[in-house]
C-alpha positions, -999 to +999 in steps of 0.1 A: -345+820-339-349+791-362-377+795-394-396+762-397-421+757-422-458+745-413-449+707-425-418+711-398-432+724-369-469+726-366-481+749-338-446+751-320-454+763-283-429+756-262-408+777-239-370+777-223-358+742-217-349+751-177-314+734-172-323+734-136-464+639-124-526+625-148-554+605-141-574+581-149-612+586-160-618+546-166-632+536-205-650+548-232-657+513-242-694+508-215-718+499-235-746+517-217-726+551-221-711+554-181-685+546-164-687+534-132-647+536-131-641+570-138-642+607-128-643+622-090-669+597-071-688+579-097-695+570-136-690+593-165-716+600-188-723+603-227-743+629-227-776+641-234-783+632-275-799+660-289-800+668-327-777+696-337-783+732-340-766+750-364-747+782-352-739+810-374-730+797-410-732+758-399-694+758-393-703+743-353-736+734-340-753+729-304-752+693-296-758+694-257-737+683-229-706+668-241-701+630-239-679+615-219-669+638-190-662+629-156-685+629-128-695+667-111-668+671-090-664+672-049-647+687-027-613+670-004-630+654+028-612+666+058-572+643+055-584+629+022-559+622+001-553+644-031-560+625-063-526+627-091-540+642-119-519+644-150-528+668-186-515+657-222-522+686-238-516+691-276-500+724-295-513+735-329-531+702-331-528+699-368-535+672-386-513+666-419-510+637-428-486+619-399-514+599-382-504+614-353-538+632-343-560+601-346-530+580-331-529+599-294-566+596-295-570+562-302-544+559-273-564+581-251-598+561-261-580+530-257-572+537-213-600+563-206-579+592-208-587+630-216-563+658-232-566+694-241-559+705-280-549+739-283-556+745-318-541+769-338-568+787-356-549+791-387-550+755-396-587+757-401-583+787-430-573+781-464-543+798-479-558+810-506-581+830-478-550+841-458-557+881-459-587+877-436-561+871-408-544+903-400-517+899-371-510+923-348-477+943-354-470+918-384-482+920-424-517+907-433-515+874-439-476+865-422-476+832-402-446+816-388-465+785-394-479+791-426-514+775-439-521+737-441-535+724-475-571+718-475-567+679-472-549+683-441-580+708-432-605+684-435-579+660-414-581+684-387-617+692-389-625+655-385-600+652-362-612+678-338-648+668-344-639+632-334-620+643-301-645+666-288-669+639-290-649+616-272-644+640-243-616+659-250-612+699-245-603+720-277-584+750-263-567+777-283-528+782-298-540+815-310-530+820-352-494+829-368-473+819-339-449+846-341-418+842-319-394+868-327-386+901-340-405+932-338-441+916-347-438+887-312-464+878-293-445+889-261-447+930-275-486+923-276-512+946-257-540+935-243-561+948-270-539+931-301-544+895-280-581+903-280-578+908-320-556+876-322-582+861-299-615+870-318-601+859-356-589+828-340-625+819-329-637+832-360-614+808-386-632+781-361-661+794-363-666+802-400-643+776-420-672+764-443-673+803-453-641+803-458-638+770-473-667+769-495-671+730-480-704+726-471-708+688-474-689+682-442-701+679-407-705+710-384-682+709-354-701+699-322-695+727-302-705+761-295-663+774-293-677+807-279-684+784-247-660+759-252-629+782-253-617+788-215-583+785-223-552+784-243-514+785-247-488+813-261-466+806-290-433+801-271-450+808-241-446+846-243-472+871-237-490+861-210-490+892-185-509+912-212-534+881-225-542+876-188-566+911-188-584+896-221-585+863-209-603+872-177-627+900-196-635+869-220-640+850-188-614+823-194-607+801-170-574+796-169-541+801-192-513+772-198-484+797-203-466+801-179-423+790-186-410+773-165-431+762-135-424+740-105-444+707-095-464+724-069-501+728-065-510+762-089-527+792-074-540+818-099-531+851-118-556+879-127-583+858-116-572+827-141-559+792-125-517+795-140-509+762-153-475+764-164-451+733-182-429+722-152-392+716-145-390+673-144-360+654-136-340+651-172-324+617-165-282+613-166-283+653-165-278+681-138-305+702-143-342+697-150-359+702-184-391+716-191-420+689-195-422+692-237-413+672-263-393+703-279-380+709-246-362+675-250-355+682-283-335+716-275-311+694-250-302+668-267-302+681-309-295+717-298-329+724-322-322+704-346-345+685-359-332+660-378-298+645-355-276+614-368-301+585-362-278+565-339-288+593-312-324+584-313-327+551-290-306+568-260-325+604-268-361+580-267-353+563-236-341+597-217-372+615-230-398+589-219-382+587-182-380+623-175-417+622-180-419+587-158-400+602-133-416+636-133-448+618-122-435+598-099-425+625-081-455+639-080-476+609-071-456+598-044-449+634-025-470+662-028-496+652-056-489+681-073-508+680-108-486+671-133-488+689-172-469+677-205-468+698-235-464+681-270-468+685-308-476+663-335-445+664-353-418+640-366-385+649-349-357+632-346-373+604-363-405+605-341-386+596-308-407+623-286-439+610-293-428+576-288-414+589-254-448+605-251-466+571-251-441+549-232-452+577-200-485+574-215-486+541-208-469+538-177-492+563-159-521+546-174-508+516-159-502+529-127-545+540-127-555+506-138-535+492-112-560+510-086-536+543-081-559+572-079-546+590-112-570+613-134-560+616-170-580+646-178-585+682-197-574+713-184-609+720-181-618+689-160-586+698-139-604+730-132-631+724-127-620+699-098-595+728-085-631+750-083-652+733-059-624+728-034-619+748-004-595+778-005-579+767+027-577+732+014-555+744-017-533+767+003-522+742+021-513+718-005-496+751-020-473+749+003-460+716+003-428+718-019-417+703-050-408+662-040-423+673-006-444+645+016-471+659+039-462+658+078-474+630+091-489+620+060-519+631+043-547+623+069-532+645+094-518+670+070-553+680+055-571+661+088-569+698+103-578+725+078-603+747+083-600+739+120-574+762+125-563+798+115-538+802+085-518+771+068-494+748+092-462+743+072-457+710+057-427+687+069-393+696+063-383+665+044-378+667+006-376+642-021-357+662-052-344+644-083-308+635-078-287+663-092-317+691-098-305+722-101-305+757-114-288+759-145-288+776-177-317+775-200-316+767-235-339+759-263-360+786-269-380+774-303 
């Protein structure tokens, strides 16, 4: 296991590279604060104003309803076809100087988009403070991450401000991101994640306390009801958060290694909404959907390869995402999830990768496709209102599989009939997938 410092890999999440498609909520540009373009049947709203209410020491406030989320959800109308939703979703989400926080959400602002940013609680707690956070089976104060200065704290506290106001969701990494040895988040009981739980809500919900910075703005949000969800460090742990999760009644958990593009089902009670196998262009086997993931293939972890890599390593990285969705959008609409960080490796190829699939999906909504670029949370909450017999039947359409008949006759039916037909035989797999080896576990 590799030791990077906080500066080299901020809120690190990702899982085994397996060696083996998001949507479109319109603009936040309307004048009149909707969007008749966006969400599932109609505008998106603002938001009630209200003045804010501070909670506990002032650290976040009540503001009301947040702005910008889609409209309520529906339910599927009997052979309705499934909308392609696709989740950026952000680990650590640290701000430190890079740009790269403000950059993804001017991006996102720019085509309407929403992401989740699972931020590490850690980056909101000075150094100087570091013995309030006592880690589970680790020494008061140990982070694998370490402790951001406090200019890049009041980057990310104006950075998280700003995208919660624009719509996004602000989901948890958790603290020290431990990854290895006897202290791992994968040796955790459930009662040790519900420590690592409640002091990562609390360095959110107490950094002017900590800080001694009381001239900044509150956060917007209550996190006791915004939290519903998170990420593991490395993606390990999750059989013994899921208990805590569903006693703090999360909603769902976005750890899961190495998923499969099919529709998710749940665990405990919690939707699983793991980073999926994708194609991974000019290779045999399929990569996890991360940036790190990409990272581990090509640079065997290292961050820092010969430069003349980077153009090929760009080009590969952005198409596996490209054709990850694809495959999604035009099969079995399986929701499509991409993990990232805001980091500088390999000369900042992955997050240009990130945009160019960015782009291209956004494309592919303003086009007229039905893609939703949306939260975890507004994923859910689309997933909740739908009929169970509805999504057992798109669970078992497999990955690159078309429905039989296509989609008004495959869903035309359900409900109407005991149990779940099978779906169509015929399969549309990336050339060359296959079950491989994994490697590049950060």
């Amino acid at each position: 296991m590799r030791t990077f410092s906080r500066r080299g890999m901020l809120g690190l999440g990702a899982g085994t590279a397996a060696a083996v498609g998001l949507a479109g909520c319109g603009t936040l540009k309307s004048s009149d604060g909707t969007d008749p373009a966006g969400g599932s049947g109609g505008g998106r709203s603002r938001g009630t104003e209200h003045p804010a209410r501070p909670l506990g020491d002032g650290s976040t406030s009540f503001t009301g309803k947040q702005p910008y989320q889609p409209a309520r959800p529906v339910p599927l109308e009997p052979g309705q076809t499934p909308p392609q939703f696709v989740v950026f979703s952000w680990d650590g989400a640290g701000e430190v100087g890079n740009g790269l926080f403000p950059r993804f959400l001017d991006l996102a602002k720019e085509h309407g988009a929403h992401m989740t940013f699972f931020l590490s609680g850690l980056y909101l707690l000075p150094e100087s403070k570091k013995r309030l956070y006592d880690p589970p089976n680790n020494p008061r104060g140990a982070s694998a991450i370490g402790y951001l200065t406090d200019g890049h704290i009041k980057s990310t506290l104006a950075n998280v401000r700003r995208a919660w106001l624009e719509g996004h969701e602000i989901g948890t990494h958790f603290n020290g991101h431990f990854c290895s040895g006897r202290g791992t988040v994968g040796n955790w009981t459930p009662r040790q994640w519900r420590s690592e739980i409640d002091q990562a809500k609390s360095f959110v919900k107490q950094w002017r306390t900590h800080t001694g910075w009381h001239d900044l703005p509150s956060l917007p949000f209550d996190y006791d009801k915004e939290l519903v969800g998170g990420r593991t460090p490395c993606l390990l742990g999750q059989n013994n958060l899921l208990p805590t999760a569903r006693e703090l009644g999360w909603r769902y958990d976005a750890s899961s290694p190495g998923g499969r593009q099919m529709w998710p089902g749940k665990k405990s009670g919690i939707w699983d909404l793991p980073l999926q196998q994708i194609p991974f262009p000019g290779r045999r086997f399929e990569v996890l959907s991360m940036d790190y993931n990409m990272l581990a293939n090509q640079s065997v972890n290292s961050t820092k390869a010969p430069a003349h890599n980077y153009p090929g390593w760009r080009r590969q990285s952005a198409q596996a995402y490209i054709q990850g969705f694809r495959r999604a959008y035009e099969s079995n609409r399986a929701p499509f999830f991409i993990g990232n960080h805001f980091e500088q490796w390999n000369g900042g190829i992955y997050m240009d990768a990130v945009e160019e699939a960015f782009k291209h999906i956004a494309r592919e909504k303003e086009k007229g496709a039905d893609v939703r670029m949306v939260s975890f949370r507004q994923f859910v909450d689309w997933m909740d209102v739908q009929k169970p017999e509805v999504l057992a039947k798109l669970r078992t359409l497999e990955v690159g599989q078309r429905p039989a008949g296509g989609w008004k006759d495959f869903l035309g039916d359900v409900g109407a009939t005991s149990g779940a037909p099978s779906a169509t035989t015929g399969t549309r797999h990336a050339k060359g997938a296959s079950n491989g080896t994994p490697k590049g576990t950060p």
